[in-house]
N, CA, C and O atoms as a Tripos MOL2 file, in Angstrom:
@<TRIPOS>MOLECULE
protein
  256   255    64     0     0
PROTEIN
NO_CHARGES

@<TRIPOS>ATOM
      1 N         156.5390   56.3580  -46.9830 N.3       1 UNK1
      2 CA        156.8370   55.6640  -48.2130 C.3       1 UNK1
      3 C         156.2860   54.2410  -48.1020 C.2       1 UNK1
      4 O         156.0680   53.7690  -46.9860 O.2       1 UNK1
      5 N         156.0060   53.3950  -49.4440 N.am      2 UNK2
      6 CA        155.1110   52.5600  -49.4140 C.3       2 UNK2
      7 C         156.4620   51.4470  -49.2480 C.2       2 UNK2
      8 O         157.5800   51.6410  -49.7250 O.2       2 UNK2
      9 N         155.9760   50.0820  -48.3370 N.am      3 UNK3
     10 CA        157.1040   49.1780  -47.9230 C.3       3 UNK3
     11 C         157.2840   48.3670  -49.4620 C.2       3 UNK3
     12 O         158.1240   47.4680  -49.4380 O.2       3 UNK3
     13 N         156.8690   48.5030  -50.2490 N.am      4 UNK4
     14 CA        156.9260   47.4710  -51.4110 C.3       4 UNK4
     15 C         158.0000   48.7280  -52.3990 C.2       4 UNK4
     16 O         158.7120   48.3790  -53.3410 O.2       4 UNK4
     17 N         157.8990   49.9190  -51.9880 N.am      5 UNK5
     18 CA        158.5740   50.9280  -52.9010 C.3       5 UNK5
     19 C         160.0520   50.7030  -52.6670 C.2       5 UNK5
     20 O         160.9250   50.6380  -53.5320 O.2       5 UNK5
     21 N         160.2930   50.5160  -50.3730 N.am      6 UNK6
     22 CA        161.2140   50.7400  -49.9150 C.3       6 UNK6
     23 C         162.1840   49.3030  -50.4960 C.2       6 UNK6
     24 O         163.4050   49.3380  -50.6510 O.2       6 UNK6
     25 N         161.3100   48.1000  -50.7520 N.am      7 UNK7
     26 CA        162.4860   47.0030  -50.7320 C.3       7 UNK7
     27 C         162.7520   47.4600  -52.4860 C.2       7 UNK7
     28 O         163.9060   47.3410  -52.8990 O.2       7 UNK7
     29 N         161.8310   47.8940  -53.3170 N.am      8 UNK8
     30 CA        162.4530   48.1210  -54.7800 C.3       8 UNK8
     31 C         164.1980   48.6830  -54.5670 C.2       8 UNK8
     32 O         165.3070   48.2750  -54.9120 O.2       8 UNK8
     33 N         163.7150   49.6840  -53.9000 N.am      9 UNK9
     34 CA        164.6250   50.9760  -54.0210 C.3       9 UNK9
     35 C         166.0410   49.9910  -53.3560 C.2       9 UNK9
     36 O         167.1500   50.0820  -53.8810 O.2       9 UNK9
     37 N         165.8150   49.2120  -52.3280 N.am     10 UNK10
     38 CA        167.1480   48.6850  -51.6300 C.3      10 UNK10
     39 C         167.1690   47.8110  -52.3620 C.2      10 UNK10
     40 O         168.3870   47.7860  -52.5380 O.2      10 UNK10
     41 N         166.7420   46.9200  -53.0500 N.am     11 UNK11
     42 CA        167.3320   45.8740  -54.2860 C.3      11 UNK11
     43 C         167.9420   46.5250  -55.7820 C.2      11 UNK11
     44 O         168.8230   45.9490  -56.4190 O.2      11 UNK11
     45 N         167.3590   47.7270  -56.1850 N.am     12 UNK12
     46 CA        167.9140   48.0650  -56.9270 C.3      12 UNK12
     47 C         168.9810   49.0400  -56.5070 C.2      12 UNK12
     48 O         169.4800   49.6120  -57.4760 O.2      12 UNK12
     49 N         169.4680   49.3900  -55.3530 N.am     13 UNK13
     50 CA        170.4300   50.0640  -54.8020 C.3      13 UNK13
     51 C         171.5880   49.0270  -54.3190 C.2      13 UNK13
     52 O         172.7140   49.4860  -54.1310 O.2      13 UNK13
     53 N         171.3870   47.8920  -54.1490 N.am     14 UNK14
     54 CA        171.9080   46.7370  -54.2270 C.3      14 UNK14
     55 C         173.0480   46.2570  -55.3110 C.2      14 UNK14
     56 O         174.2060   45.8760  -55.1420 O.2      14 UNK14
     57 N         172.1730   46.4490  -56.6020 N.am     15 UNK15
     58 CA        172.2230   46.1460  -57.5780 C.3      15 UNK15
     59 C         173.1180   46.9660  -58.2480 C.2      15 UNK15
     60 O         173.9340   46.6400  -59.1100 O.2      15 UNK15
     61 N         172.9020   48.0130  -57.7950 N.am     16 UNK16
     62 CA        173.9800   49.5870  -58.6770 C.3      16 UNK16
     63 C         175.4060   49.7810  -57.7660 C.2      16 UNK16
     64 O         176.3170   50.4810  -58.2070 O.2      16 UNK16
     65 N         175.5020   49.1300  -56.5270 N.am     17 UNK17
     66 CA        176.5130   48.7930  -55.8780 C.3      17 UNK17
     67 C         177.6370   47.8680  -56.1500 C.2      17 UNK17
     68 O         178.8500   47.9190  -56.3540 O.2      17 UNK17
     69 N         176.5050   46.8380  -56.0440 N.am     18 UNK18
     70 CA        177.3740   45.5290  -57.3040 C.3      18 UNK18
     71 C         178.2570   46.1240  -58.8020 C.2      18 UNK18
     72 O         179.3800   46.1960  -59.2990 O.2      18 UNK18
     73 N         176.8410   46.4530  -59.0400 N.am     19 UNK19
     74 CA        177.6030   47.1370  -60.8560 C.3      19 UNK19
     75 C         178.4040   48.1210  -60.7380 C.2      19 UNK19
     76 O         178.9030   48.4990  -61.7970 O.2      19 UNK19
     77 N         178.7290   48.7240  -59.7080 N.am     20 UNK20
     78 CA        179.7170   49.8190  -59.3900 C.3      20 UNK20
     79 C         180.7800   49.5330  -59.1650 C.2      20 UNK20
     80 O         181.6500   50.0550  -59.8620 O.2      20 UNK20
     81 N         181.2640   48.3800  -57.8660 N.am     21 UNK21
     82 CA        182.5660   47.9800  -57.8550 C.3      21 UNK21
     83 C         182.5780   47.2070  -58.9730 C.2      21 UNK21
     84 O         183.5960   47.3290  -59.6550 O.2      21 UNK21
     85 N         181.8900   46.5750  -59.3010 N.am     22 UNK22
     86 CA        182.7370   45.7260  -60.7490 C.3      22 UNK22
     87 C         183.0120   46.6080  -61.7210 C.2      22 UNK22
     88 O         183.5840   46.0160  -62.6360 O.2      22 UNK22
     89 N         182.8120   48.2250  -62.0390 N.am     23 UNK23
     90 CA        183.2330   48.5170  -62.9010 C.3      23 UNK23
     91 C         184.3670   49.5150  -62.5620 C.2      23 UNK23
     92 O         185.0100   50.1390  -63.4060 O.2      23 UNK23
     93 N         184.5390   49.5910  -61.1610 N.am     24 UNK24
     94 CA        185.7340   50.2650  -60.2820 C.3      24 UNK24
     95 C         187.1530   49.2510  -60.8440 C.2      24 UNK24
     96 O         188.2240   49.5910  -61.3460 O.2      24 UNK24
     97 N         186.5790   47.8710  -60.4900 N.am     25 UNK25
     98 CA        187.6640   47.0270  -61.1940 C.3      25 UNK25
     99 C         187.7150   46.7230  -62.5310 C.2      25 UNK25
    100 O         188.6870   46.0050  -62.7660 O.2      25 UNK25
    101 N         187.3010   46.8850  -63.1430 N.am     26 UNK26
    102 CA        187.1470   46.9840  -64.6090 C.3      26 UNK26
    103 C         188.6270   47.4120  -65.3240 C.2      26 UNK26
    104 O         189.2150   48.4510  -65.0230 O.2      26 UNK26
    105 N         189.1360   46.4210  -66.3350 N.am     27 UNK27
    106 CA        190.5400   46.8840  -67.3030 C.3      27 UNK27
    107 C         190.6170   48.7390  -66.8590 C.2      27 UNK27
    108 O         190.9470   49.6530  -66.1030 O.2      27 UNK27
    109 N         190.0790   48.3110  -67.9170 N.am     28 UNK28
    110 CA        189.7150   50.4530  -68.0420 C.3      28 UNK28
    111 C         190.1830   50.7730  -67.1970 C.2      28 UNK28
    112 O         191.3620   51.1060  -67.0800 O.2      28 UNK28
    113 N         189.0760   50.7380  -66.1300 N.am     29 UNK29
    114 CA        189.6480   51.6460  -64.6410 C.3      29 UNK29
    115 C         190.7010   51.1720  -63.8830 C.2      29 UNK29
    116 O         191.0820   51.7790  -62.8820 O.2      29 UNK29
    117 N         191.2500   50.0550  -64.2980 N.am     30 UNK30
    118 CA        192.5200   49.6650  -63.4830 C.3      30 UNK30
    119 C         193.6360   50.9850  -64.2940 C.2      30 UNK30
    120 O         194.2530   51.7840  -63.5890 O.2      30 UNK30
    121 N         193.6880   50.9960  -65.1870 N.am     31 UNK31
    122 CA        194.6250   51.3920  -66.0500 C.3      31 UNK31
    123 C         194.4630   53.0120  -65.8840 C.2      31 UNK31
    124 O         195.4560   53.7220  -65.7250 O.2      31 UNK31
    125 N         193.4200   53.4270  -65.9240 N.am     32 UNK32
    126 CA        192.9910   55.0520  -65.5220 C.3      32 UNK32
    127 C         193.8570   55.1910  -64.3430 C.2      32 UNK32
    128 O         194.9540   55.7450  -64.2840 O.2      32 UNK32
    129 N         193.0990   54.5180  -63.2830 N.am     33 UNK33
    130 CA        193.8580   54.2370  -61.9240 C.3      33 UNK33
    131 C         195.7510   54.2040  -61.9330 C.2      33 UNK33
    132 O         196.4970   55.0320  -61.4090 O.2      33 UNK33
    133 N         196.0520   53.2200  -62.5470 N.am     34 UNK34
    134 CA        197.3770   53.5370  -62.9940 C.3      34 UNK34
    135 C         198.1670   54.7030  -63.3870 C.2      34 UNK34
    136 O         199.2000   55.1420  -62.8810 O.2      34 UNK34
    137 N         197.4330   55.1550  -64.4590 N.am     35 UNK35
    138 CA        197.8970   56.4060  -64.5250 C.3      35 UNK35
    139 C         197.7470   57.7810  -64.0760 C.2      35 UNK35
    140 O         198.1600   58.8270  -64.5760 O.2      35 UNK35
    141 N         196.8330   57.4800  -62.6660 N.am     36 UNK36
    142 CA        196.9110   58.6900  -61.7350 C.3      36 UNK36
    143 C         195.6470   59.2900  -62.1610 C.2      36 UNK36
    144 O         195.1970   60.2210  -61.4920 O.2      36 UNK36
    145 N         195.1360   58.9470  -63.0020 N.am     37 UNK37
    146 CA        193.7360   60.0480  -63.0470 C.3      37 UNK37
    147 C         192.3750   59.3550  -62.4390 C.2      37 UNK37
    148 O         191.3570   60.0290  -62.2790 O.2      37 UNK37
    149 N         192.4370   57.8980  -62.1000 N.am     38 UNK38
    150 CA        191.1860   57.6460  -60.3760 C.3      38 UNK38
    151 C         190.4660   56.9090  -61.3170 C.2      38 UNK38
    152 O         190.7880   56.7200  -62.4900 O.2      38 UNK38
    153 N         189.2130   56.3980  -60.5810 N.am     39 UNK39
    154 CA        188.4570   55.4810  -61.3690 C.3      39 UNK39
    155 C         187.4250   56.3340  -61.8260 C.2      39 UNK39
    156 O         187.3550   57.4250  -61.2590 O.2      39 UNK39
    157 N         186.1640   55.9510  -63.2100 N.am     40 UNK40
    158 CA        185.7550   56.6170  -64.2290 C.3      40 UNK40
    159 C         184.6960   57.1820  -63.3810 C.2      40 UNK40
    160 O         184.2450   57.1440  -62.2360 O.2      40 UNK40
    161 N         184.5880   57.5400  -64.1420 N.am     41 UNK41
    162 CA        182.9800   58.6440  -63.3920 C.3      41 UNK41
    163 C         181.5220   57.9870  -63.4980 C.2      41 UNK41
    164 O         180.5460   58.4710  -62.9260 O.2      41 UNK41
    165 N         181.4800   56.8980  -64.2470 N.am     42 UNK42
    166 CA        180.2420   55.6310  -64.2360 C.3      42 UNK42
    167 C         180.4260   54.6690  -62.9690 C.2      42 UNK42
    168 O         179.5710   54.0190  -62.3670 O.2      42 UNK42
    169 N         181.6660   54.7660  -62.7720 N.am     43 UNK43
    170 CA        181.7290   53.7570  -61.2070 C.3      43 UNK43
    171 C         181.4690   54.6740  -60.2570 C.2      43 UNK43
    172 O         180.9930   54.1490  -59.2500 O.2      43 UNK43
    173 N         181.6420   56.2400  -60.1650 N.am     44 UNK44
    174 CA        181.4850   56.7940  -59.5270 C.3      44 UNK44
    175 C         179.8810   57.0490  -58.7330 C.2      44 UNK44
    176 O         179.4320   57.0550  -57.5870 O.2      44 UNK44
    177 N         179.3300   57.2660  -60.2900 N.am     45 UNK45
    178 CA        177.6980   57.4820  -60.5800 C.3      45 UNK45
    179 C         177.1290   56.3570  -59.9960 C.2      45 UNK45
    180 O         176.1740   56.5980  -59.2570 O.2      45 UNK45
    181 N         177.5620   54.8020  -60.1700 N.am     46 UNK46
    182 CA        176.7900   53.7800  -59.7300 C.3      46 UNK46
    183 C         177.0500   53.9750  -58.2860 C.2      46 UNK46
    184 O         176.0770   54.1060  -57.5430 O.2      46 UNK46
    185 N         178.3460   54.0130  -57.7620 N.am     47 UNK47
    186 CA        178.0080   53.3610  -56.2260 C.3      47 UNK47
    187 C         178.0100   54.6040  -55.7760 C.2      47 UNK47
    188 O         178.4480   54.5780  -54.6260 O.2      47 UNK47
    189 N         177.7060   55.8220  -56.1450 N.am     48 UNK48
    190 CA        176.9480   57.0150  -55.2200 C.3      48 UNK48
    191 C         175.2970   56.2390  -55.2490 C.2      48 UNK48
    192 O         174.7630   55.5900  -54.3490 O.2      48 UNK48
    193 N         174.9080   56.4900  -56.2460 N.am     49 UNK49
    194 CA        173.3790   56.2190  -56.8150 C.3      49 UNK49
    195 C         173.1010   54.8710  -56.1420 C.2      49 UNK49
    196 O         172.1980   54.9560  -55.3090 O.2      49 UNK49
    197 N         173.6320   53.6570  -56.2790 N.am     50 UNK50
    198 CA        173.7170   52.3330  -55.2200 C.3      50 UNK50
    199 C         173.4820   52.7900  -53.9260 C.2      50 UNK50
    200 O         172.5590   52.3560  -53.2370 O.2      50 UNK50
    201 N         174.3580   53.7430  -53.5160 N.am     51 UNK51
    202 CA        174.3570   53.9450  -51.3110 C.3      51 UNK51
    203 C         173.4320   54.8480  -51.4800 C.2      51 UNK51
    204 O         173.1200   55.0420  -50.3050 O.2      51 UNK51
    205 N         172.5520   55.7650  -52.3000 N.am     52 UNK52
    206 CA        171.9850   56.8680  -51.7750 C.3      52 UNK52
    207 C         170.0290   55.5440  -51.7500 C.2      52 UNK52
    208 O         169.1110   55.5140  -50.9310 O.2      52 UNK52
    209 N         170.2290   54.8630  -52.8690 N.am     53 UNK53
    210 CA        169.0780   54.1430  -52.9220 C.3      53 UNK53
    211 C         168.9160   52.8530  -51.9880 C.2      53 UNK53
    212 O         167.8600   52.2500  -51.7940 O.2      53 UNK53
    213 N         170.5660   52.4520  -51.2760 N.am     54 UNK54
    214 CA        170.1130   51.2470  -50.6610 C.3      54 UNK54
    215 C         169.7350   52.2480  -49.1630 C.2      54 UNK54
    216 O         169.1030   51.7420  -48.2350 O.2      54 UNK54
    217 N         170.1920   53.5980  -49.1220 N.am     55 UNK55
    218 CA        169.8180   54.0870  -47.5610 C.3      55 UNK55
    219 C         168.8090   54.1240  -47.6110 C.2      55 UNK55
    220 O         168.2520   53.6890  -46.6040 O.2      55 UNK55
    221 N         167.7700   54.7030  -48.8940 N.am     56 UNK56
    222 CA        166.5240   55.4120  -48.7570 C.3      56 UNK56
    223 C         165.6020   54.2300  -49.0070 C.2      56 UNK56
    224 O         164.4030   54.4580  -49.1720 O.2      56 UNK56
    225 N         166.0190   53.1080  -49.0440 N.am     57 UNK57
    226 CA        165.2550   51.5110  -49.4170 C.3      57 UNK57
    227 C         165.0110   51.1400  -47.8160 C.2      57 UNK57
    228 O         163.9210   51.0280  -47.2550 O.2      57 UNK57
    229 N         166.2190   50.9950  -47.2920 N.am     58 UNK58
    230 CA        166.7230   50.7430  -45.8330 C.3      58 UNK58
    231 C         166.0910   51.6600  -44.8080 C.2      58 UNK58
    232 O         165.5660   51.1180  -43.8360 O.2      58 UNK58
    233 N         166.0780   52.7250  -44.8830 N.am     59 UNK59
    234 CA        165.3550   53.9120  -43.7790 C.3      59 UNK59
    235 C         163.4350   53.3650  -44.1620 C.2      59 UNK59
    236 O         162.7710   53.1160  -43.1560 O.2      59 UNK59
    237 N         162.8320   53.2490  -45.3250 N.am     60 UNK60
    238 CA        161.7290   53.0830  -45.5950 C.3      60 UNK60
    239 C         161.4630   51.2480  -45.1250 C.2      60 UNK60
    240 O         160.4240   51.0100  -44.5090 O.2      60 UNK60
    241 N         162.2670   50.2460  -45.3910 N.am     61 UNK61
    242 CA        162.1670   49.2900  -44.5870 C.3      61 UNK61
    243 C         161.9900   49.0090  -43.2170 C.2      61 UNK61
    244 O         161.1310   48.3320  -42.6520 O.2      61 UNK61
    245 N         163.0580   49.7170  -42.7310 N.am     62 UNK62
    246 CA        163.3850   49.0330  -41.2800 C.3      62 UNK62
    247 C         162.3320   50.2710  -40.5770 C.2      62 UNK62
    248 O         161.7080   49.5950  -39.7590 O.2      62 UNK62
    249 N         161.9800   51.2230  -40.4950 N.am     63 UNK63
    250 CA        161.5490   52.2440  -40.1140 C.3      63 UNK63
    251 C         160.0460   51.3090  -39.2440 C.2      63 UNK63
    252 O         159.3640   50.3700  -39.6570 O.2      63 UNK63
    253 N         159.9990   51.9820  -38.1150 N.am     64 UNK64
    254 CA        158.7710   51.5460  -37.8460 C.3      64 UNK64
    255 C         157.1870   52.3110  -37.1880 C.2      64 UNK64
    256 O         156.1790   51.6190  -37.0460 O.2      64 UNK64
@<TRIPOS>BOND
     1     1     2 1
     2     2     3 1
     3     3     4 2
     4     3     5 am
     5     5     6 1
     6     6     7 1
     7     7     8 2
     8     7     9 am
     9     9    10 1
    10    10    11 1
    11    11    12 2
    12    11    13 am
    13    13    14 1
    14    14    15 1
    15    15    16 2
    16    15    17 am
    17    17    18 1
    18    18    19 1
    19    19    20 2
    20    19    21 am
    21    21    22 1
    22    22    23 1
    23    23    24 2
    24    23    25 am
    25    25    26 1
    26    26    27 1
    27    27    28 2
    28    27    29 am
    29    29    30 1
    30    30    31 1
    31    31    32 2
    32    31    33 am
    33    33    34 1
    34    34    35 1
    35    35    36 2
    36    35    37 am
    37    37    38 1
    38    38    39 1
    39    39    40 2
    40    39    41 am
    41    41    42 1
    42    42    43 1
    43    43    44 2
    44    43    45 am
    45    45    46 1
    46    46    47 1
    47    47    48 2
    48    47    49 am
    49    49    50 1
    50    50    51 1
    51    51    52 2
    52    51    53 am
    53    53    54 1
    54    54    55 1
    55    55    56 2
    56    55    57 am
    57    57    58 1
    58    58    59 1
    59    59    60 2
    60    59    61 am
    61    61    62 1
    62    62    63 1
    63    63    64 2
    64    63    65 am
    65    65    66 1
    66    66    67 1
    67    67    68 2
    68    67    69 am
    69    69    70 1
    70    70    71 1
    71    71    72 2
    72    71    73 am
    73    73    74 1
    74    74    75 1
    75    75    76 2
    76    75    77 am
    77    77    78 1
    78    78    79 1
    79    79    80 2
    80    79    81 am
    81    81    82 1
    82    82    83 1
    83    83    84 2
    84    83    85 am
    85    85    86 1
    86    86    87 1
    87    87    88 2
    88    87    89 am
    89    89    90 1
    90    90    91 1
    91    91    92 2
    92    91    93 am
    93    93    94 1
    94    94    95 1
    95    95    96 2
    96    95    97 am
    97    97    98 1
    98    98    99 1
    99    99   100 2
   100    99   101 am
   101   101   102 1
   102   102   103 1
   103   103   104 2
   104   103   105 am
   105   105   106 1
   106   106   107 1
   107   107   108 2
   108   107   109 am
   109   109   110 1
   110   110   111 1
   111   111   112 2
   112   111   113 am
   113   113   114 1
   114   114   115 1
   115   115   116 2
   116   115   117 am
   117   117   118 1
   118   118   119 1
   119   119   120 2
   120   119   121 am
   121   121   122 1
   122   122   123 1
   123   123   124 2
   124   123   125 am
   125   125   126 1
   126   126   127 1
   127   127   128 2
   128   127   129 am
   129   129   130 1
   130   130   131 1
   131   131   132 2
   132   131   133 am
   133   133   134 1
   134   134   135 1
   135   135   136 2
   136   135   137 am
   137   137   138 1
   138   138   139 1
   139   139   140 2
   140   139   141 am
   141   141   142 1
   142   142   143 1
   143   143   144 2
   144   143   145 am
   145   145   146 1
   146   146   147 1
   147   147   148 2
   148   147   149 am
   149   149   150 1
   150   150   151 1
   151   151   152 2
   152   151   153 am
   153   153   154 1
   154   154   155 1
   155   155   156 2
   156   155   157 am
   157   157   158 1
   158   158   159 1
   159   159   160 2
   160   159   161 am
   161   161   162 1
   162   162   163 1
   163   163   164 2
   164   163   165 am
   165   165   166 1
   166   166   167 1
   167   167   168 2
   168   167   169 am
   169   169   170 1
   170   170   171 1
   171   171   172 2
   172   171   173 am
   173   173   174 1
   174   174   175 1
   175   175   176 2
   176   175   177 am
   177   177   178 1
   178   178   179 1
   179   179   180 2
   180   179   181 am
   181   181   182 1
   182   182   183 1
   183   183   184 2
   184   183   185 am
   185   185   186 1
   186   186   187 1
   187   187   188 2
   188   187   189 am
   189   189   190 1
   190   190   191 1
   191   191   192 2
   192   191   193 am
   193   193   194 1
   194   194   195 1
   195   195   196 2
   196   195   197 am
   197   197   198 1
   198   198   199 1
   199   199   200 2
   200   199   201 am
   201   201   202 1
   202   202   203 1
   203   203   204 2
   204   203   205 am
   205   205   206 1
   206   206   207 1
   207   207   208 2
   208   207   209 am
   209   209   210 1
   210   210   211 1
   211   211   212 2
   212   211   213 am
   213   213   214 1
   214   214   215 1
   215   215   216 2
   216   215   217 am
   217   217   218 1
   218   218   219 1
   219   219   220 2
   220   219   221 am
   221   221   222 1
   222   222   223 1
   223   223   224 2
   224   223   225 am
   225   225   226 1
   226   226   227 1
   227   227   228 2
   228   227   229 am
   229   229   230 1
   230   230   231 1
   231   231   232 2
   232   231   233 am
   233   233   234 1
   234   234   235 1
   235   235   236 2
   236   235   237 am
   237   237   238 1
   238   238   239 1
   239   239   240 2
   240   239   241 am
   241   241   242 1
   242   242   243 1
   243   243   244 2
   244   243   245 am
   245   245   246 1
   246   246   247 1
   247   247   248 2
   248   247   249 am
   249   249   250 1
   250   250   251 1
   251   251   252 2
   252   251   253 am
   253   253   254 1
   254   254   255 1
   255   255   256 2
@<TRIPOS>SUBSTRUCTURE
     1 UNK1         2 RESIDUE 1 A UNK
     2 UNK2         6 RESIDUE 1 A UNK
     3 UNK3        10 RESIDUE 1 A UNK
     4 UNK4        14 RESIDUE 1 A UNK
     5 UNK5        18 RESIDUE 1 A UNK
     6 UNK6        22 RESIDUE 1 A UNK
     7 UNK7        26 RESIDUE 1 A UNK
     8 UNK8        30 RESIDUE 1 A UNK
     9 UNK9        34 RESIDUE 1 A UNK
    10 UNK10       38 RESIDUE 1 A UNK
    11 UNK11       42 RESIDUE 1 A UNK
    12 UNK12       46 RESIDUE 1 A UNK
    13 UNK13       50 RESIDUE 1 A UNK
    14 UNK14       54 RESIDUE 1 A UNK
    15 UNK15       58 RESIDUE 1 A UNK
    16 UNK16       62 RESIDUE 1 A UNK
    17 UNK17       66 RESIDUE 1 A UNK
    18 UNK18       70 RESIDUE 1 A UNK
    19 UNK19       74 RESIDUE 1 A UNK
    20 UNK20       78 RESIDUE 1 A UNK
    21 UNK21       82 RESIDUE 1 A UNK
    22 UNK22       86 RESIDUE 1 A UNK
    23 UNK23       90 RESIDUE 1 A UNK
    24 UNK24       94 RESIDUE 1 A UNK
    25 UNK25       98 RESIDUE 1 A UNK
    26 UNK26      102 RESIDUE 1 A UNK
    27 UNK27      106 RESIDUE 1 A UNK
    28 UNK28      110 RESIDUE 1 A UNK
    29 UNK29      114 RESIDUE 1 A UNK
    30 UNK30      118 RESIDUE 1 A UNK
    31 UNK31      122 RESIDUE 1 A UNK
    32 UNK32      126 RESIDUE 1 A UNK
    33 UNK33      130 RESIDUE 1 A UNK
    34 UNK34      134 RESIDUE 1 A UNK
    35 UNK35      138 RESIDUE 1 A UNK
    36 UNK36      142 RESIDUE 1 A UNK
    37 UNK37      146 RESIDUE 1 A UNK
    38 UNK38      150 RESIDUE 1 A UNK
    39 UNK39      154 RESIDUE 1 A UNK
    40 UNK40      158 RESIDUE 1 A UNK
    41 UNK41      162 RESIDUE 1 A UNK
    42 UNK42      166 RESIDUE 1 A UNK
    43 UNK43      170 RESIDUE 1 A UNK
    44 UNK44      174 RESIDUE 1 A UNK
    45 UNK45      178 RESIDUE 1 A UNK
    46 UNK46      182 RESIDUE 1 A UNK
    47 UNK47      186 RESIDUE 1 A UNK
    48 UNK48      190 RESIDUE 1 A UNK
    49 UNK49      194 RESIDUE 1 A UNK
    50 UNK50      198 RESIDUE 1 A UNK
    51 UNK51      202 RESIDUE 1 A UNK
    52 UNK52      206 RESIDUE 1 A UNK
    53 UNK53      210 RESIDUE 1 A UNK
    54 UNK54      214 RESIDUE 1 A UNK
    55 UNK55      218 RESIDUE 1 A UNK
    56 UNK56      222 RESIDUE 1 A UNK
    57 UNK57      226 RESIDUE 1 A UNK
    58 UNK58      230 RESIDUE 1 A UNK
    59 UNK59      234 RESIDUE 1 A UNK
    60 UNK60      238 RESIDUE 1 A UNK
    61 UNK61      242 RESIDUE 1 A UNK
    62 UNK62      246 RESIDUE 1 A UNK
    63 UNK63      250 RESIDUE 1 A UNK
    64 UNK64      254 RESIDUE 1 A UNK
């Protein structure tokens, strides 16, 4: 993989991490959370999609 692809992929995996816990804490999902049914399935989607892109950013970076 090309090293300019690998830092995209770990900055924007970065990025979907960030936007993931903030929407883990988010009203909404506090209150979902509250009532026993877990946080939404968009926080879910981001910080899967965040760790699967900062590994495959990270393995194509550091790799030598």
């Amino acid at each position: 993989m090309n090293k300019n692809v690998s830092i995209v992929l770990l900055v924007i995996g970065v990025v979907l991490l960030v936007l993931g816990l903030q929407e883990f804490g988010a009203f909404g999902s506090s209150i979902s959370r509250a009532l026993g049914r877990g946080p939404s399935a968009r926080a879910w989607l981001l910080m899967i999609g965040g760790a699967v892109c900062t590994v495959l950013g990270g393995m194509g970076v550091f790799k030598k």
